[in-house]
C-alpha positions as a Markdown table, in Angstrom:
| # | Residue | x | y | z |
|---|---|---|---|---|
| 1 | Unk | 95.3 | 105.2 | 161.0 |
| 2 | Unk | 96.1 | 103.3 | 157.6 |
| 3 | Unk | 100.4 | 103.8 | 158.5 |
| 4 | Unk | 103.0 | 102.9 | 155.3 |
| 5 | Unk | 106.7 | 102.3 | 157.0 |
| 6 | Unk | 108.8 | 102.5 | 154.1 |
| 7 | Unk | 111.4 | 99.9 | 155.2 |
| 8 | Unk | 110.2 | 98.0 | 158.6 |
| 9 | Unk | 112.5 | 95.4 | 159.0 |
| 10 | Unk | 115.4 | 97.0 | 160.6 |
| 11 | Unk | 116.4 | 99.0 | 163.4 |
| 12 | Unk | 114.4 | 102.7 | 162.7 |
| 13 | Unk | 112.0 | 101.8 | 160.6 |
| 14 | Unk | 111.5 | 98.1 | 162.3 |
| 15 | Unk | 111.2 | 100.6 | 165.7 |
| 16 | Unk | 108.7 | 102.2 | 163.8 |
| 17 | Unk | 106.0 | 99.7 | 162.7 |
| 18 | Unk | 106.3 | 98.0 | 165.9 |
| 19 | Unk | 105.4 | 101.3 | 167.8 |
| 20 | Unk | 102.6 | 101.7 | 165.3 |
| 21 | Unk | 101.1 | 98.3 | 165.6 |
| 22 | Unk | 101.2 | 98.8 | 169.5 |
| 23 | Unk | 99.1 | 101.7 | 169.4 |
| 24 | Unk | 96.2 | 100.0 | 167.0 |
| 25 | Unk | 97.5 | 101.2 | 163.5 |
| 26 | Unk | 97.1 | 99.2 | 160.4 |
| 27 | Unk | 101.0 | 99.0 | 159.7 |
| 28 | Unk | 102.1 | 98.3 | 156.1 |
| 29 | Unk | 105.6 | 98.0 | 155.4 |
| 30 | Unk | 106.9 | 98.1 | 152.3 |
| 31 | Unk | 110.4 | 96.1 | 151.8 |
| 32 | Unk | 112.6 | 94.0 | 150.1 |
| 33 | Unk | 112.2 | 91.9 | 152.6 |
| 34 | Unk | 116.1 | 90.3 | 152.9 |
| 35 | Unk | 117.4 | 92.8 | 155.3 |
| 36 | Unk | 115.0 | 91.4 | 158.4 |
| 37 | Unk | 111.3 | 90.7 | 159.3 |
| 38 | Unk | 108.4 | 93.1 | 159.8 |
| 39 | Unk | 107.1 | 93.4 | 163.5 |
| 40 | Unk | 104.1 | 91.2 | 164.1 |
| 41 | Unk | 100.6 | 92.7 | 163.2 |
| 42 | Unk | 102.7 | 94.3 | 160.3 |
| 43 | Unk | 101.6 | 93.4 | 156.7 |
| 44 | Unk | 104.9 | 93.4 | 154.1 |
| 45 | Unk | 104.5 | 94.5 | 150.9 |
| 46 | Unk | 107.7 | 93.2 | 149.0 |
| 47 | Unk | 109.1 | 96.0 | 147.1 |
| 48 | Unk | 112.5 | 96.7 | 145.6 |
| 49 | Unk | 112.7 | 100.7 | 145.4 |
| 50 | Unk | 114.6 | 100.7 | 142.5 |
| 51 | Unk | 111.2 | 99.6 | 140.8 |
| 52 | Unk | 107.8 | 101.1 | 140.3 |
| 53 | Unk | 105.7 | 101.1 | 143.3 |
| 54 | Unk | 103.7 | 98.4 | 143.6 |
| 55 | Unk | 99.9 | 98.8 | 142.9 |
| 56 | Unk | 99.3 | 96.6 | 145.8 |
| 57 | Unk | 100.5 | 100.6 | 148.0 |
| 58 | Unk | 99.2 | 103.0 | 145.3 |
| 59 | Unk | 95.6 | 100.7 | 145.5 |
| 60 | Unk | 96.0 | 102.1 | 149.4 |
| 61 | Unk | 94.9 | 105.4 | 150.7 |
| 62 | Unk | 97.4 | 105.5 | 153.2 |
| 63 | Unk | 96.8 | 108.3 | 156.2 |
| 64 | Unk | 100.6 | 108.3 | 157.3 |
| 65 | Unk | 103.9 | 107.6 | 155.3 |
| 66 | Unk | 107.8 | 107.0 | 157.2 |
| 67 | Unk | 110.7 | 107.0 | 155.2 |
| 68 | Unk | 114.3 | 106.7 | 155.8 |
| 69 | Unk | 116.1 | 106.5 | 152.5 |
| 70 | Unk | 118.8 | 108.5 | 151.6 |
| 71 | Unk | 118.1 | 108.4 | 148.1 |
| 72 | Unk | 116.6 | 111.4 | 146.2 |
| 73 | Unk | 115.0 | 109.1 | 143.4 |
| 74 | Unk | 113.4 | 106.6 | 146.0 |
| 75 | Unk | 111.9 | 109.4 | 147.9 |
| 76 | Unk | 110.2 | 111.2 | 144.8 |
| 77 | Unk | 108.9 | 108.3 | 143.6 |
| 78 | Unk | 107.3 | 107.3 | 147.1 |
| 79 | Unk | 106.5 | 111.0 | 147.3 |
| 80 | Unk | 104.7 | 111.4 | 143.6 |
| 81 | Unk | 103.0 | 107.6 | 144.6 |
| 82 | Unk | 101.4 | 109.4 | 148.3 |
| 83 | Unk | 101.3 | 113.1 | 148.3 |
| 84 | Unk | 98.4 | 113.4 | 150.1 |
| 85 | Unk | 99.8 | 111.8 | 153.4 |
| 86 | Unk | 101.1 | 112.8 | 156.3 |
| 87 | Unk | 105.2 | 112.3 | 155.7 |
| 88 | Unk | 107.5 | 111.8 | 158.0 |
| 89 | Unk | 111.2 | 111.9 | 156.8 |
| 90 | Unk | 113.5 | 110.8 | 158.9 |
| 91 | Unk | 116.8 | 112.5 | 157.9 |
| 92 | Unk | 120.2 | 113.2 | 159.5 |
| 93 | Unk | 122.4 | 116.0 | 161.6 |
| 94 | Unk | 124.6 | 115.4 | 159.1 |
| 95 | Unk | 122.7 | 118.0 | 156.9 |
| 96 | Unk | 124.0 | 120.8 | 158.6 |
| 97 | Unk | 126.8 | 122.6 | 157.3 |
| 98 | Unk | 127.5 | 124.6 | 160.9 |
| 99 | Unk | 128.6 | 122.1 | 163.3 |
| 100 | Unk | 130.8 | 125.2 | 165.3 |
| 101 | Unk | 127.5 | 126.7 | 166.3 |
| 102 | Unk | 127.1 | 125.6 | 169.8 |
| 103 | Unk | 122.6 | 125.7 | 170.7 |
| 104 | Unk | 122.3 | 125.6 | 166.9 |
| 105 | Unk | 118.3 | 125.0 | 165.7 |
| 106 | Unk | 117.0 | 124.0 | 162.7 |
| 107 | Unk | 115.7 | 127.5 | 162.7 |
| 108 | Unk | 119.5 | 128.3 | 162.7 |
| 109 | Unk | 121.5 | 126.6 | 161.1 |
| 110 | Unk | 122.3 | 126.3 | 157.7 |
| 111 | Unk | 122.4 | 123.3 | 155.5 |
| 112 | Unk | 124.5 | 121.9 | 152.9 |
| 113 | Unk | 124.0 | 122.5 | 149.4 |
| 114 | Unk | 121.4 | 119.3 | 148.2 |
| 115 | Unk | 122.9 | 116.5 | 146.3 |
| 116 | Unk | 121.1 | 114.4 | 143.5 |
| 117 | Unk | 122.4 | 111.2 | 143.5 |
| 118 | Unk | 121.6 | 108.1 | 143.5 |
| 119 | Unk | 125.4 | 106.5 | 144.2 |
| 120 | Unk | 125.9 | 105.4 | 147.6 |
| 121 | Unk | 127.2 | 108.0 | 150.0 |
| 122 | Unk | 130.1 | 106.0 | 150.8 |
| 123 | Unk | 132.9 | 109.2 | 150.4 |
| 124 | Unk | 131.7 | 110.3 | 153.8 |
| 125 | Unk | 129.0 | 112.3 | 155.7 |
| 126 | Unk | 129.1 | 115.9 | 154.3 |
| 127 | Unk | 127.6 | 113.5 | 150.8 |
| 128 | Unk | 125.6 | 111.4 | 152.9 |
| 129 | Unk | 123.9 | 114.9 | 154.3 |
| 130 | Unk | 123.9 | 116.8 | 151.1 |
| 131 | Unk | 121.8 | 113.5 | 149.8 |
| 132 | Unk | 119.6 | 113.7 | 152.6 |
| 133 | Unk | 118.9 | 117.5 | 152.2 |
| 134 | Unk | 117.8 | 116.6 | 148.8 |
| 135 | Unk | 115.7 | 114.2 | 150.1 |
| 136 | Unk | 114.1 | 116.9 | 152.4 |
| 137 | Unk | 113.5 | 119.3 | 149.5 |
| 138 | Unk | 111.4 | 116.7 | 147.6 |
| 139 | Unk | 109.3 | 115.9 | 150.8 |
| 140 | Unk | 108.5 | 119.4 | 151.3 |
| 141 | Unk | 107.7 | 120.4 | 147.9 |
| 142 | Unk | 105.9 | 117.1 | 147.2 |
| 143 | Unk | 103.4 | 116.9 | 149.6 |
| 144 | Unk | 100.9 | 119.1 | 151.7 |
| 145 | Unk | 101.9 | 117.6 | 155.5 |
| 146 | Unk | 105.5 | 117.5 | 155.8 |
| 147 | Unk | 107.5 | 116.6 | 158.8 |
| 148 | Unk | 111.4 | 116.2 | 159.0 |
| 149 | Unk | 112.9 | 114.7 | 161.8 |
| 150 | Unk | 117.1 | 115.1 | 162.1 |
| 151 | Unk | 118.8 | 112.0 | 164.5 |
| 152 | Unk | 122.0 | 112.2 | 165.7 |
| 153 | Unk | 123.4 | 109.0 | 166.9 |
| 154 | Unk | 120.9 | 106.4 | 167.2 |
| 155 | Unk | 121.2 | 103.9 | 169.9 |
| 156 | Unk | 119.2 | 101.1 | 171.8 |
| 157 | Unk | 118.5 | 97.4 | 171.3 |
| 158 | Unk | 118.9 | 95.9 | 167.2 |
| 159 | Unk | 121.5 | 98.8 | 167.0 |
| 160 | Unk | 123.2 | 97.2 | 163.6 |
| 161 | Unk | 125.9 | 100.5 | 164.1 |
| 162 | Unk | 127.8 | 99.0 | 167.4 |
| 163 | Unk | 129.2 | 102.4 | 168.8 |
| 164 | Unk | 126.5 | 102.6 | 171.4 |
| 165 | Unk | 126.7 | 99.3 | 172.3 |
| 166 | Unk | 130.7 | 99.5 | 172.8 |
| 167 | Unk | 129.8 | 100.8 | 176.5 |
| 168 | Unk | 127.0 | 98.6 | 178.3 |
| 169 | Unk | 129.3 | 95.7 | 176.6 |
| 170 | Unk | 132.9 | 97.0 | 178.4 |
| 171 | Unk | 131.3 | 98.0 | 181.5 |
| 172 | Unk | 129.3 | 94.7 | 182.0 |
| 173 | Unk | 133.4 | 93.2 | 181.1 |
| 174 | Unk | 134.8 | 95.5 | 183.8 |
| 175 | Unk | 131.9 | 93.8 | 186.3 |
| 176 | Unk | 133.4 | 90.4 | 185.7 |
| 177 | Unk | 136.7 | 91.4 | 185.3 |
| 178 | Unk | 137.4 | 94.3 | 187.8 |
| 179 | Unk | 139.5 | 95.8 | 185.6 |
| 180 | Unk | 139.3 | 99.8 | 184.9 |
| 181 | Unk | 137.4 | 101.5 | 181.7 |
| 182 | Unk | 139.2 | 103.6 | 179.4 |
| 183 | Unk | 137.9 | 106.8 | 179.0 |
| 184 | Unk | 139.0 | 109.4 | 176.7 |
| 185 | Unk | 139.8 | 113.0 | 178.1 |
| 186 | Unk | 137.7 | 115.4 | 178.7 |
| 187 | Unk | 135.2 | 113.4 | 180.2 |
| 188 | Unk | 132.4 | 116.3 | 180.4 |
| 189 | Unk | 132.5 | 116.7 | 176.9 |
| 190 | Unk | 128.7 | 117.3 | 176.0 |
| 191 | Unk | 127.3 | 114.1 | 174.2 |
| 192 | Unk | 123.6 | 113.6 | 172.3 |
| 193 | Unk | 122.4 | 110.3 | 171.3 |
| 194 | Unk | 118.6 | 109.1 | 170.8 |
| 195 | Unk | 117.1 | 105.9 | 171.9 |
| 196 | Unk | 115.5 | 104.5 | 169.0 |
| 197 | Unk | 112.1 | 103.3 | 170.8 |
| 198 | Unk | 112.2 | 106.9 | 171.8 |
| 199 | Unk | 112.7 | 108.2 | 168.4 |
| 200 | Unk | 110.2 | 105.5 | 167.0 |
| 201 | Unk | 107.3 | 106.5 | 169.5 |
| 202 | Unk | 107.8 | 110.4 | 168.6 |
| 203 | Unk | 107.2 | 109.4 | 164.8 |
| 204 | Unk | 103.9 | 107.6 | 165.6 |
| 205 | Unk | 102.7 | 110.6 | 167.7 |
| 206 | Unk | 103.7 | 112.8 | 165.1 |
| 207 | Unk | 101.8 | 111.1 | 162.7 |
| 208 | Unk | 98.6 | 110.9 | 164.9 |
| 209 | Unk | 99.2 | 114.5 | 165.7 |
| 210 | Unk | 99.6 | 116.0 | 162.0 |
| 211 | Unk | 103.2 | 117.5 | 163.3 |
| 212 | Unk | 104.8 | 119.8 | 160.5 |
| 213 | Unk | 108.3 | 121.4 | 160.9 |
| 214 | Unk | 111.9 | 120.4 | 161.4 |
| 215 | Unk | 113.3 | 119.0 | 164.0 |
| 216 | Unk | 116.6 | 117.6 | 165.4 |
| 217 | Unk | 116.1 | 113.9 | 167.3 |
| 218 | Unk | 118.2 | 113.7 | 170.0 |
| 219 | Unk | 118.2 | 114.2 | 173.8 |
| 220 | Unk | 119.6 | 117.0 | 175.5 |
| 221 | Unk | 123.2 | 118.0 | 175.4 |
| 222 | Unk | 125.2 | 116.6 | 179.0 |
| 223 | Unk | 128.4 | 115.5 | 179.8 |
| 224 | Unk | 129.7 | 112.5 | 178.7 |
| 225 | Unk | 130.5 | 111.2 | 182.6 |
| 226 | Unk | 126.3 | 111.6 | 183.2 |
| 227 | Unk | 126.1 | 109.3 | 179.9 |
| 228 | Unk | 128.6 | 106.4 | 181.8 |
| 229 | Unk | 126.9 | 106.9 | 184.7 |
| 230 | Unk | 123.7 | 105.7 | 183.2 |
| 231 | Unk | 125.5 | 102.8 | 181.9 |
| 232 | Unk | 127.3 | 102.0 | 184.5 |
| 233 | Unk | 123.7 | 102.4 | 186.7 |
| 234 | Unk | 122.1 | 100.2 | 183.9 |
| 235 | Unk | 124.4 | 97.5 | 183.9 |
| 236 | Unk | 124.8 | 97.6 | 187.5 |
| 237 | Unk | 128.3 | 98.2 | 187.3 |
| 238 | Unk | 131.1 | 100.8 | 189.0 |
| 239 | Unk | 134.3 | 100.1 | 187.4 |
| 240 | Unk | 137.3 | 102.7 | 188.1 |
| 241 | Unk | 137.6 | 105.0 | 184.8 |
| 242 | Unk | 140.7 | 106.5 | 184.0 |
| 243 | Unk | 140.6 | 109.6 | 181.7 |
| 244 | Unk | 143.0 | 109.4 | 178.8 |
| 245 | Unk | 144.2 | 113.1 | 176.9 |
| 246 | Unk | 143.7 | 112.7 | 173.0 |
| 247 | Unk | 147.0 | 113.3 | 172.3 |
| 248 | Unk | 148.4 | 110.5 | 174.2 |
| 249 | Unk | 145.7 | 107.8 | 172.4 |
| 250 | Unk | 146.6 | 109.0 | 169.1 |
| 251 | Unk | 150.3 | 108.2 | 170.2 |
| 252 | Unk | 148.6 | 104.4 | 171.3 |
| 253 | Unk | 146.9 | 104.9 | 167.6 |
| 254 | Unk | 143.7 | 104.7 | 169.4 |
| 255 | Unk | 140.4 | 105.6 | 166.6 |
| 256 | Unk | 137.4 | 107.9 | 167.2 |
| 257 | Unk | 134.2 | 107.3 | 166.8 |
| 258 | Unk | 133.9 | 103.7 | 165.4 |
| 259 | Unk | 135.8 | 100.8 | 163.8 |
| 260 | Unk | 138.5 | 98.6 | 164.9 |
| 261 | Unk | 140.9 | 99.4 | 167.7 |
| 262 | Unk | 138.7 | 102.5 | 168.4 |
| 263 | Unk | 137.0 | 104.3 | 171.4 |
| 264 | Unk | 133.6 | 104.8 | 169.8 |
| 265 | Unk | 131.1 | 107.7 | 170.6 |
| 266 | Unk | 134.2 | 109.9 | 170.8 |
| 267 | Unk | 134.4 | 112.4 | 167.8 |
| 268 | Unk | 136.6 | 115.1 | 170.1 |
| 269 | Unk | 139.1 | 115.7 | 167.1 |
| 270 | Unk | 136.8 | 114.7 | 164.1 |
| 271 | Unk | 133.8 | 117.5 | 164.2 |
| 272 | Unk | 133.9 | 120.9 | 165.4 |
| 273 | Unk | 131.6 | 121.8 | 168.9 |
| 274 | Unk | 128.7 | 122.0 | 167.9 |
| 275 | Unk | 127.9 | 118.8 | 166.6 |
| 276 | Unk | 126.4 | 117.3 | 169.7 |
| 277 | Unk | 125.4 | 120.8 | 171.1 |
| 278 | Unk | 121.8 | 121.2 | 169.2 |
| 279 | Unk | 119.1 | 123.0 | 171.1 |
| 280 | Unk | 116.5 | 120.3 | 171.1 |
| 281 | Unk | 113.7 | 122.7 | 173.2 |
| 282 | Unk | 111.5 | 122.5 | 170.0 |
| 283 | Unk | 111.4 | 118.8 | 169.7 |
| 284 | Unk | 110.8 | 118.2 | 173.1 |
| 285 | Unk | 108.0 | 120.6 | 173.1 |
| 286 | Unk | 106.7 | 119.0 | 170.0 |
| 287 | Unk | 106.6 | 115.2 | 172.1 |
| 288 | Unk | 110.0 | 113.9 | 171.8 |
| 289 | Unk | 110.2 | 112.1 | 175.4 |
| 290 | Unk | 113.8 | 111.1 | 176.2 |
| 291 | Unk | 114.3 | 107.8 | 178.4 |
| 292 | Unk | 116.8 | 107.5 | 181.5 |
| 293 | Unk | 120.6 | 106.4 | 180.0 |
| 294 | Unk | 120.4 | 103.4 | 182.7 |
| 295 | Unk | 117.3 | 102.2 | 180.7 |
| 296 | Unk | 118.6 | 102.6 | 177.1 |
| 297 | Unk | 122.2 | 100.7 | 178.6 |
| 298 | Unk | 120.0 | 98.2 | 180.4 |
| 299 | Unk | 118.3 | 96.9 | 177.3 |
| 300 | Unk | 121.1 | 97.4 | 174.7 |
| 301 | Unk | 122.8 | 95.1 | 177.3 |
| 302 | Unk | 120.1 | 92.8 | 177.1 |
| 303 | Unk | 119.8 | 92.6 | 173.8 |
| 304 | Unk | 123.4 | 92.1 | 173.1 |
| 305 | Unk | 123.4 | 89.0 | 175.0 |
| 306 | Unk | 120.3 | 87.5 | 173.4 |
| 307 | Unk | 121.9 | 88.2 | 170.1 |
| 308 | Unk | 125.7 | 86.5 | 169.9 |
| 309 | Unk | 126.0 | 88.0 | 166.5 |
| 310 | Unk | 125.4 | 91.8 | 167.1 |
| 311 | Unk | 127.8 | 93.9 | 166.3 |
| 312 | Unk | 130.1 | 95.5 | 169.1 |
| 313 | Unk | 132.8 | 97.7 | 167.7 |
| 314 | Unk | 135.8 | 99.5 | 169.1 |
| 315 | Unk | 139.0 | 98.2 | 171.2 |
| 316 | Unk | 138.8 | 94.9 | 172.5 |
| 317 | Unk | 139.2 | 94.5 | 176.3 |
| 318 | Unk | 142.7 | 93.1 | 175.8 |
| 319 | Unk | 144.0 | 96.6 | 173.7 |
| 320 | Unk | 142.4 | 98.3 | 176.1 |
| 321 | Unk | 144.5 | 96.9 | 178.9 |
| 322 | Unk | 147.4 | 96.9 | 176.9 |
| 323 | Unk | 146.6 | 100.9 | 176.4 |
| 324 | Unk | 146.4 | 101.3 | 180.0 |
| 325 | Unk | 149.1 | 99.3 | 181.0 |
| 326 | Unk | 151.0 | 101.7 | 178.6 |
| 327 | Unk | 149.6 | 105.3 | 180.0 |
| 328 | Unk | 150.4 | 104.3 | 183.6 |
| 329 | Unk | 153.8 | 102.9 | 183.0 |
C-alpha cells in the first residue's frame, strides 16, 4: 500500500510510519521536518500545513492517509487534497462531553459541540476536544472510508508528554535507593493508557483492513495497583508503596496529573469517573492488541536512559521524601 503519515517524525505519527515501513508499505510522510526525523524506509515530503499541499502528494494516489492534527483547516485541506483514501484520524477522549458515564462507547456517549478554530487549544481540553470533533466531522463528510480512532493517554518509548514515564523512572530510583514510592489513595482506581507501538500497529492494520467506525484507543479499564505492578515487574523492581489520601497531598500541595511537584497519571479530583472507564470491547474486536504493562515500563525505561534529555515530569525523588517524611511524622 502507497501509506501518507501526515506528520512522521514524532511520537504517534513517527510510531506510525515506522509500523508501516515494517510491514512493506511505501511510507510517505509529509512534515516540516524540524520537529524530528522520519523512520528509515520513510520518504519526507517537507510540507508546512499552513501552505498548499505540495504537488509532489496531490501527484500521488495514495491508498492510505494518518493524520493527527488538531486543526480543522489542516485537516480539510489534507481531506479536499485525498478524499479517495482510506483515513485514519487519530483524535482524542477529550471529545466527549460525558466523562460520569462509567462503560461509556462511542456508540454512547455524546460529544462536545465542534469548534472551528485555528488558534491553539491552549485554554484547556474541553477546546482541545471541541477542535478535534471538528476535525472528525470534516473526515467523515470529506471522504468515502473513514476511520476515527480516540486515545487516551498515550504512553511508551519517545513519549515527549513525561507522565508515563514518571513511574518506570521512580521505581528504577526506589531500586537503587530502597526508599518507598508514593502512591496516591485509592490505589485501585481504574486507569487506561495505550502503548503507542500498540496504537501505531492497530492504525496500520486498520488501514490494510479498510476499518470504518469510531473507536476509543486505549486498553482495558484495571486498577491502578495492576498498572505498578507491571512497572514494578518491568523494571524489576519491589519497592514498599505507601498510599496517600488526596486530601492530605493537596495539604503537601501535591499536583495531579502532570507538571512540576506533581504525582502524574493521577486525575482523582480533576475529571469525573468515567474518564478512564471506556468500554473498549469494540476496538479490541476490531484488532487493537494491548501489550503486557511490564513490557511498555520495560522499554519506556529503556528508552529514558538512552535518551538524557527526555522529559520526566512530576515530584522529584527528594519532594517525594520530604512528602513522606511529612505523612508519617
Amino acid at each position: 500500500m502507497r501509506i501518507l503519515v501526515l506528520g512522521g517524525t514524532v511520537f504517534l505519527s513517527r510510531a506510525v510510519a515506522a509500523a508501516a515501513v515494517a510491514r512493506g508499505h511505501d511510507v510517505t510522510c509529509a512534515a516540516r521536518g524540524v520537529s524530528g526525523t522520519v523512520p528509515d524506509g520513510a520518504t519526507l515530503v517537507r510540507w508546512d500545513r499552513s501552505e498548499a499541499v505540495p504537488a509532489e502528494l496531490t501527484d500521488t494516489e495514495f491508498d492510505a492517509v494518518v493524520d493527527v492534527s488538531r486543526i480543522p483547516s489542516q485537516v480539510r485541506a489534507a481531506v479536499a487534497a485525498f478524499p479517495r483514501a482510506h483515513w485514519t484520524f487519530v483524535s482524542t477522549v477529550n471529545v466527549y462531553a460525558d466523562t460520569a458515564t462509567v462503560g461509556g462507547t462511542p456508540a454512547t456517549l455524546p460529544l462536545l459541540d465542534p469548534v472551528e478554530t485555528d488558534e491553539d487549544p491552549a485554554s484547556g481540553p474541553e477546546v482541545y476536544g471541541a477542535m478535534k470533533v471538528a476535525c472528525e466531522n470534516i473526515v467523515r463528510a470529506g471522504t468515502t472510508a473513514a476511520l476515527v480512532i480516540r486515545p487516551g493517554l498515550i504512553v511508551g518509548p519517545g513519549d515527549p508528554s513525561g507522565r508515563f514515564t514518571y513511574w518506570p523512572a521512580r521505581f528504577a530510583e526506589a531500586a537503587d535507593d530502597g526508599l518507598p514510592v508514593l502512591v496516591p489513595e485509592p490505589v485501585d482506581d481504574p486507569v487506561q493508557l495505550v502503548d503507542v507501538r500498540d496504537l501505531a500497529e492497530w492504525v496500520v492494520t486498520a488501514a490494510e483492513q479498510g476499518t470504518t467506525g469510531d473507536f476509543d484507543g486505549v486498553s482495558r479499564p484495571v486498577p491502578r495497583s495492576e498498572l505498578l505492578a507491571g512497572v514494578a515487574e518491568g523494571v524489576g523492581a519491589d519497592p514498599e508503596l505507601v498510599a496517600v489520601a488526596p486530601d492530605v497531598l493537596a495539604e503537601h500541595e501535591v499536583a495531579q496529573w502532570a507538571g512540576p511537584r506533581s504525582i502524574p497519571f493521577w486525575v482523582a479530583g480533576l475529571v469525573d469517573g468515567g474518564f478512564m472507564t471506556h468500554d473498549v470491547t469494540s476496538s479490541l474486536a476490531a484488532g487493537l492488541r494491548i501489550r503486557p504493562f511490564a513490557d511498555t515500563a520495560r522499554d519506556t525505561l529503556a528508552w529514558l536512559r538512552a535518551t538524557p534529555d527526555a522529559k520526566v515530569t512530576g515530584l522529584t525523588r527528594a519532594e517525594e521524601q520530604e512528602v513522606l517524611a511529612a505523612v508519617r511524622g
